[in-house]
N, C-alpha and C positions, 0 to 999 in steps of 0.2 A: 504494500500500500504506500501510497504517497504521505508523505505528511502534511498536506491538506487533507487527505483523507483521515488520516489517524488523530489527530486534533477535530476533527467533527466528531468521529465515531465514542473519543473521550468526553466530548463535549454534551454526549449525547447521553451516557452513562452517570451524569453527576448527582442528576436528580432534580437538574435545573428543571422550573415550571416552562410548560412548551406553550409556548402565544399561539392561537388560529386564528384563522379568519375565515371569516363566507363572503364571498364577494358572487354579485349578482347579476347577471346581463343582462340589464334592463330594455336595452336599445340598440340594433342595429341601420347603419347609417343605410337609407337606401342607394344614395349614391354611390358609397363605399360596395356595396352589395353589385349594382351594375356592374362598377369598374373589375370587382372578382371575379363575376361570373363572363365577363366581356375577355379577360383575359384566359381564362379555362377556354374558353370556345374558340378560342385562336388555338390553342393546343392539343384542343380533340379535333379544330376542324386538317391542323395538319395531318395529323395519325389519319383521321377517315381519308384524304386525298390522297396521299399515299396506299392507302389499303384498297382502294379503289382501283389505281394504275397497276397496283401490281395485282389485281384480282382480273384484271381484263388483260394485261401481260401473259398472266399465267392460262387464262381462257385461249386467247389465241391462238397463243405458242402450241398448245396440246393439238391444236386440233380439235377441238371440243363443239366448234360451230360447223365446221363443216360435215362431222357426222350428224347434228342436229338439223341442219338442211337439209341432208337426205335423206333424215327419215322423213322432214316436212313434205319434201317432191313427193316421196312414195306417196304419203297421206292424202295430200290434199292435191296431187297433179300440177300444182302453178309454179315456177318457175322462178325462187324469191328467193335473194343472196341473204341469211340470215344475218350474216359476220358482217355485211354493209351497216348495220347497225351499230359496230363499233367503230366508225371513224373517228381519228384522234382529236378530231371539232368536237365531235358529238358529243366523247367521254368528257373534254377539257368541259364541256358545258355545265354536262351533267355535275359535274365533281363542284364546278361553279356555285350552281343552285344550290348544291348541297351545302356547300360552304355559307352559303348568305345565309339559308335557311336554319341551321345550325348555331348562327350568330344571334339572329336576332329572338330564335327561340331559349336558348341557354342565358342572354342575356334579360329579356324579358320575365323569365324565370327568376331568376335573382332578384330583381326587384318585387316579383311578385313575395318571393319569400322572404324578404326583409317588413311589406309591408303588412304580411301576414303574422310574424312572426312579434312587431311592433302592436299591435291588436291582442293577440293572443295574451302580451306578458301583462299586460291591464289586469284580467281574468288568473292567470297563472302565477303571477309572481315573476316569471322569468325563468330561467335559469341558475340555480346554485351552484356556487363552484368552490369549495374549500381548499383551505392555505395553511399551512401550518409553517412554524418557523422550528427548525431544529437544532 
């Protein structure tokens, strides 16, 4: 042990009276709350665009659309490039959408639950959260 450790651990044994505290979360700022949740959705919406590119990479590559077109021709007779559906406009679009959508729901959300959670602590009390000094 370090001796910061071993002077707490002594300090701890003395018999001194232990102080606590309850500290309580009265209040969540909403704007604080947007800015959090605005930030996460920048950092999921990376992971899902990537997960994306490489989920249509890994489609591609396999081969995976063009035995599903030919089971489509068998099926249905007509003549329809299914894999034309992934051009790289289309993906980048989609990934697009997703991304904005993504933002402005995760971010929306954080708001919602600050202003939810500001309501709530009226009725509740809030949040206790205990402190002890050792």
């Amino acid at each position: 042990m370090s001796d910061v450790a071993e002077r707490l651990a002594r300090k701890g044994d003395r018999g001194e009276p232990v102080r606590q505290m309850r500290l309580g979360l009265a209040h969540i700022g909403v704007w604080s709350s947007v800015e959090f949740a605005f930030l996460l959705s920048l950092c999921l919406n990376a992971v899902t665009v990537l997960l994306i590119f490489l989920l249509v990479r890994a489609v591609t590559d396999t081969s995976v659309f063009a035995d599903v077109t030919g089971a489509y021709r068998d099926l249905t007779n007509e003549s329809m490039d299914l894999g034309e559906v992934l051009k790289p406009a289309t993906v980048w679009a989609f990934a697009a959408a997703v991304a904005v959508l993504n933002t402005v729901l995760i971010s929306a959300g954080g708001a919602c639950y600050a202003l939810l959670y500001n309501v709530s602590v009226r009725a509740t009390g809030g949040v206790l959260i205990g402190f002890r000094s050792s």
